[in-house]
N, C-alpha and C positions, 0 to 999 in steps of 0.2 A: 172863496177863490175857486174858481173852478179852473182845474188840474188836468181834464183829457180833452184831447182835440174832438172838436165836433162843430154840430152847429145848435145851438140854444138859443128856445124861445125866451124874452123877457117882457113880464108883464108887470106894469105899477100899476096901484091900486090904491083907491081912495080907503087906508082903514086894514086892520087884516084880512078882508072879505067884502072889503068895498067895492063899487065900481072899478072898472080897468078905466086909467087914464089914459094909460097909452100902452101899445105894445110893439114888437118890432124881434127881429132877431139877429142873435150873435155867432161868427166863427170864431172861434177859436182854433189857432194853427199854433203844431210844435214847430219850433223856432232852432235852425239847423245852424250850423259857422262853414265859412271856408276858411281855412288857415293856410298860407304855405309857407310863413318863415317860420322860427323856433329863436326863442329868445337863448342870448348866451349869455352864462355868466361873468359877474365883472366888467360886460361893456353897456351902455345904452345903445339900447335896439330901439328900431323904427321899425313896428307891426304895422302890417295891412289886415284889417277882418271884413269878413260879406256876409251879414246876417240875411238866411234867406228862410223861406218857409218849407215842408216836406217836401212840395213840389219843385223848389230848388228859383221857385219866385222871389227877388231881391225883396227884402224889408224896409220902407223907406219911410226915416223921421222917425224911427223908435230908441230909444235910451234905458241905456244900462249902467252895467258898471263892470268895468276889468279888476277882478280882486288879485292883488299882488302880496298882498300881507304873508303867504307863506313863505315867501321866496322874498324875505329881505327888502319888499319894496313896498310902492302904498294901495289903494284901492282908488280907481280912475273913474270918472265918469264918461257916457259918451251916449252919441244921436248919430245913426244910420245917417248917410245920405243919401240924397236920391236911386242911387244905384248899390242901395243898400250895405254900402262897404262905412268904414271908419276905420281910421289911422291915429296910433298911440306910439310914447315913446316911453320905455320901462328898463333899467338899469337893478337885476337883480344880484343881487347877492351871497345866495343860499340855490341848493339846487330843490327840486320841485318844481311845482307844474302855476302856471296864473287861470283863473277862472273867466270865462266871459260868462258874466250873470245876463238874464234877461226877465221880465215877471218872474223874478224870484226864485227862480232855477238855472243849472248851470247848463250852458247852451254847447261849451266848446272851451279846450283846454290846450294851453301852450305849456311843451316842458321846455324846461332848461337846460343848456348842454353848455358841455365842458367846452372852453375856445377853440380848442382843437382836436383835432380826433384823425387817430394815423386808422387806418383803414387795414384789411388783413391784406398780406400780399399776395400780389398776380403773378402766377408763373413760377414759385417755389419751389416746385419739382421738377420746369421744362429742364429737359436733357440737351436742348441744339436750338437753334436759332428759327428752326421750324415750327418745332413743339409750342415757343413763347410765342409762336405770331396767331399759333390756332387757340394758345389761353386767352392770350387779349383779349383778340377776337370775340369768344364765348362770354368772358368779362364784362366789353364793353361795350359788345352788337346781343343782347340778349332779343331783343322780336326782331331780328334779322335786319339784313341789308340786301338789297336790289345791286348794290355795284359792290366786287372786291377788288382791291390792285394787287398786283403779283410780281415781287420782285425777288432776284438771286438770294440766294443766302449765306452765300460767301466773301460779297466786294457790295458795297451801298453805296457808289459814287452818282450811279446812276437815278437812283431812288432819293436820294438828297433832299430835291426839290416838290418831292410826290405829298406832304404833309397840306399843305392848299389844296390840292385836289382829291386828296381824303375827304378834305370837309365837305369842298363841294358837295364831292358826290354822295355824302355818308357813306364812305370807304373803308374797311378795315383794310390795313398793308398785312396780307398773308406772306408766304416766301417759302423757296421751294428749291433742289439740285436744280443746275443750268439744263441740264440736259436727262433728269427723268424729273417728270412730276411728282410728286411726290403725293402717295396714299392718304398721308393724315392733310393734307391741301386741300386734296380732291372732297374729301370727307366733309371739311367745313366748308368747301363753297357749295357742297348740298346742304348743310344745315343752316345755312344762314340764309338758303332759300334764294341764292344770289342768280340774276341773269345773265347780267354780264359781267367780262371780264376785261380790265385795263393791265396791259403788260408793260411794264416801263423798262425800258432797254432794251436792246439789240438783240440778233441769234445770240449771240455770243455767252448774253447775259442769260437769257432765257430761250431756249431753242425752238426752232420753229418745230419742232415732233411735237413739244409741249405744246404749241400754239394747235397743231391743226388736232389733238387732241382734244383741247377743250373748244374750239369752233364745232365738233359735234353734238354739242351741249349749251352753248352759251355762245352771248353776242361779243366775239373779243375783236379788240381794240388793242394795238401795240402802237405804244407813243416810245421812239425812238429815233434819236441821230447817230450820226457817224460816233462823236465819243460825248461823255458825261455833259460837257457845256450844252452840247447841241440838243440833247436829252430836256435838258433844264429846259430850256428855248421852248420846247414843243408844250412843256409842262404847262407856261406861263401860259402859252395862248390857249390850251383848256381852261384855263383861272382866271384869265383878264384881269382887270384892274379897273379900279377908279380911281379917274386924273389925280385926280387931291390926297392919293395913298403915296407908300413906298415902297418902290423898289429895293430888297435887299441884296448883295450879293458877297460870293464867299468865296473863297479859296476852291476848286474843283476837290482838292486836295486836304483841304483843312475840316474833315465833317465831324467836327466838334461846334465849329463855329457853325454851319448850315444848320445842322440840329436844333442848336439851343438857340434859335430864333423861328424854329419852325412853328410849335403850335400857335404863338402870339400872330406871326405871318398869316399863320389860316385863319385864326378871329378875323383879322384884320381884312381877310380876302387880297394880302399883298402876295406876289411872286418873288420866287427865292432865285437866283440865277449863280451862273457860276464864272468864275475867271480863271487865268493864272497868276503868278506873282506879278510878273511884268508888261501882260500884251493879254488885252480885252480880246476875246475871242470873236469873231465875224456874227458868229449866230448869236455871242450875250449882244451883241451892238444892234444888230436888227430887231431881236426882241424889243430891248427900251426904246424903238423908234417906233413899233409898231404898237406897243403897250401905252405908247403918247405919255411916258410919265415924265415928271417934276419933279422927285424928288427920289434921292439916292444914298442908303447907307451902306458903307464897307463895313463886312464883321472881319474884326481880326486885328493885329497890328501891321508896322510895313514888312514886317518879317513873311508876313503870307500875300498880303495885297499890296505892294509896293509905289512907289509917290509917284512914277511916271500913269501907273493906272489913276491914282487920284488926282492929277495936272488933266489928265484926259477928259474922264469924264466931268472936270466940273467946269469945262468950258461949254458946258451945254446944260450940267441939271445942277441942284442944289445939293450938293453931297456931305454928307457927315460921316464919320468913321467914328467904331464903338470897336475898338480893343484892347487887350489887355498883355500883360505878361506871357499866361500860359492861356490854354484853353478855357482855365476854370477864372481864372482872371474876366479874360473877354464873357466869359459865362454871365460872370457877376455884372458888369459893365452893360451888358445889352437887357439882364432882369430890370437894372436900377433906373435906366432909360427912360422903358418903357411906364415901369410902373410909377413915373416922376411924370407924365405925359399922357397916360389915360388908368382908367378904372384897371383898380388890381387883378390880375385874372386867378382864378381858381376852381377846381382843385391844384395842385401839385401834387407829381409824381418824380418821384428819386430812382434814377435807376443808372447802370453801369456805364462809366465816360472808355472802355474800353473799345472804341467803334472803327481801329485803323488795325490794319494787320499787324503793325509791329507793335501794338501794345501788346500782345499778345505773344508768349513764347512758342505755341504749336496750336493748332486748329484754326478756325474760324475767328475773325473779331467776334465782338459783341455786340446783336442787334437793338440789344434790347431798347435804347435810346431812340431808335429809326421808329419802330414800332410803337414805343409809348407817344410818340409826337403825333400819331392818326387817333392814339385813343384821347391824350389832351385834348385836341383839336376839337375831337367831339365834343367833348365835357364843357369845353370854354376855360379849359388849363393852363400849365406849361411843364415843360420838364426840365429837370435838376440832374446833369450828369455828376459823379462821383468815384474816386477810386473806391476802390474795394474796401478798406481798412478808415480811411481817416477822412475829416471832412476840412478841405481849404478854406485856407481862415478868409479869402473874398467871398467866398460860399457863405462860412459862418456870421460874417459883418453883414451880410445883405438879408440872411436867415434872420437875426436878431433884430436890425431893423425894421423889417414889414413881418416881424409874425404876427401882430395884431391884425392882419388882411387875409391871413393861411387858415383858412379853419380846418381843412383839412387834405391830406397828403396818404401816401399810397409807392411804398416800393414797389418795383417790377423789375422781377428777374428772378434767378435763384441765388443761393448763398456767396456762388464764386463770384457774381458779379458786386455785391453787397451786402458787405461779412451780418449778422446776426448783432456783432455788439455796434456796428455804424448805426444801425436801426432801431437799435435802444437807444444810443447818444440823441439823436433825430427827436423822438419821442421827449425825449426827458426836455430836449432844448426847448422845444416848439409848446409844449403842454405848461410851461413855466409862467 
């Protein structure tokens, strides 16, 4: 067997010292894998592998064998294809790693992992709604970002709709006082190496000192109406759409229900808009004329978007309404939707449903939901708002149903947002 890569001459020969009949020469090449999934325990996995050579040259029409035997399952056979890859499906049972053999040696190893895996949490120390937008941030823009968006960090009516145009642009939503920038801002939009900057909202939100402060540095952009709807409006037509998507829209008012449709919104490259209970705003109305869309869902019940809005718009688009009881209701309602209508999206991030000023007895709301919907977004997530203490049982039914699709999740925020034992309850549910 010859064992080191090279190239060898071979010569037959008539006899041990006979004549050469014939000679000719051989390479030999080590035999390298690409792997990117990772088999999970207890379910059948569909693996992709690409057997390539040092040079990272596909291997095509060569056969081995996937050995599973340690991990509870069998040993496979298989042949390269043309493009060097082959595709197995293995249901292990034990944890450990599977072997891809090839000539007799092992080329590349898959471990096994547990179904689910909660992740450590982001933003565990932030002090303010600052602090959590510059953890994200470093969390989940580690080799930087070219665009940041910049919004208040004390009112999110404005910023609502901005989770689409996170994605777009590969955006982290940073957040800053109305009227001083703030130091730890200023700090990560040097570190993340960013040019430019998108301001969402008015003077009022964010002030022009801060504006022509950073135009001596960076390319800014402030996307802004008269108030939050018209905001929204401006949002959409940086995001556009395509005909055959949908339009979301939400209570100006109700950013629970905006929220928790936002990172799916951004997979989707749909626009989030905003209403009131009773009278479609001029600029949400121009937008869906202008975005040429067909289709229309209300988040919420008619308690926030009311039936003369829903008699209106569906004399012109296809409209469907997803709400529920309370916020975390409509929560559940628009996850089970979606995920009943296209591929589950994940990871999942759990973080604080405290996002209105009166949930809150003194300070600031809590961003931390506005913010994790830029970091979902990017990931291909969504997020799980939550009180503080306990988890609702629409939460919990829709948790137990699709955790076979969660392989893994990720608090964000600090304790006050979500206590320490919700976060072992979490674990223990999802890991079961």
């Amino acid at each position: 067997m010859l064992d080191e890569a090279g190239e060898y001459q071979l010569v037959i020969r008539q006899g041990a010292s006979g004549t050469a009949l014939a000679a000719g020469t051989i390479n030999v090449l080590n035999a390298t894998t690409i792997i990117t999934d990772s088999l999970v325990i207890n379910t059948t996995n569909t693996i992709r592998v690409k057997v390539t050579d040092s040079a990272g040259n596909p291997l095509a029409r060569k056969s081995g064998t996937v050995d599973g035997t340690m991990i509870g399952a069998t040993a496979l056979s298989y042949t390269t294809l043309s493009d060097g890859t082959f595709t197995f499906m293995m249901a292990p049972t034990l944890y450990g790693s599977a072997n891809i053999v090839y000539a007799g040696h092992v080329i590349g190893t898959i471990p096994v992992r547990p179904a689910y895996t909660q992740n450590a949490r982001i933003g565990g120390t932030a002090e303010d709604n600052v602090a959590l937008s510059v953890e994200i941030a470093k969390s989940g823009w580690t080799m930087g970002a070219p665009y940041v968006i910049l919004a208040r960090d004390d009112q999110f009516s404005d910023a609502l709709a901005a989770a689409p145009l996170s994605k777009k642009l590969g955006a982290p939503i940073l957040m800053t006082n109305s009227n001083k920038l703030d130091d730890r801002t200023l700090a990560e939009i040097h570190a993340l190496g960013a040019k430019n900057v998108y301001i969402v909202g008015g003077t009022v939100a964010v002030s022009q000192s801060i504006q022509d402060t950073l135009s001596g540095e960076f390319t800014v952009t402030r996307v802004a109406g008269l108030q939050a709807y018209d905001t929204a409006a401006m949002i959409s037509s940086n995001v556009g759409i395509d005909p055959t998507h949908t339009v979301y829209i939400a209570n100006g008012y109700a950013i629970p229900d905006a929220i928790a449709i936002s990172a799916f919104a951004a997979e989707q490259g749909s626009p989030i808009l905003l209403t009131d209970r009773d009278v479609l705003p001029a600029s949400t109305l121009q937008a869906l004329t202008d975005l040429k869309a067909n289709n229309v869902v209300l988040l919420g019940g008619t308690a926030v978007i009311g039936t003369q809005v829903e008699s209106q718009l569906s004399s012109k688009y296809l409209v469907k309404r997803w709400g529920g009881f309370d916020r975390y209701d409509t929560q559940s309602i628009i996850f089970q939707n979606l995920f009943n209508t296209q591929a589950p999206q994940s990871p999942l991030y759990f973080t604080s449903g405290l996002v209105r000023q009166d949930d809150v007895s003194a300070g600031n709301p809590y961003a931390d939901a506005l913010l994790t919907a830029a970091l979902a977004a990017k990931n291909g997530g969504f997020v799980a708002m939550l009180p503080k203490n306990t988890l609702p049982s629409s939460l919990n039914y829709f948790l137990l149903f699709n955790k076979g699709y969660i392989s893994k999740a990720t608090v964000v925020g600090n304790n006050s947002g979500v206590s320490q034992d919700l976060e072992q309850q979490l674990r223990q549910m999802l890991s079961r």
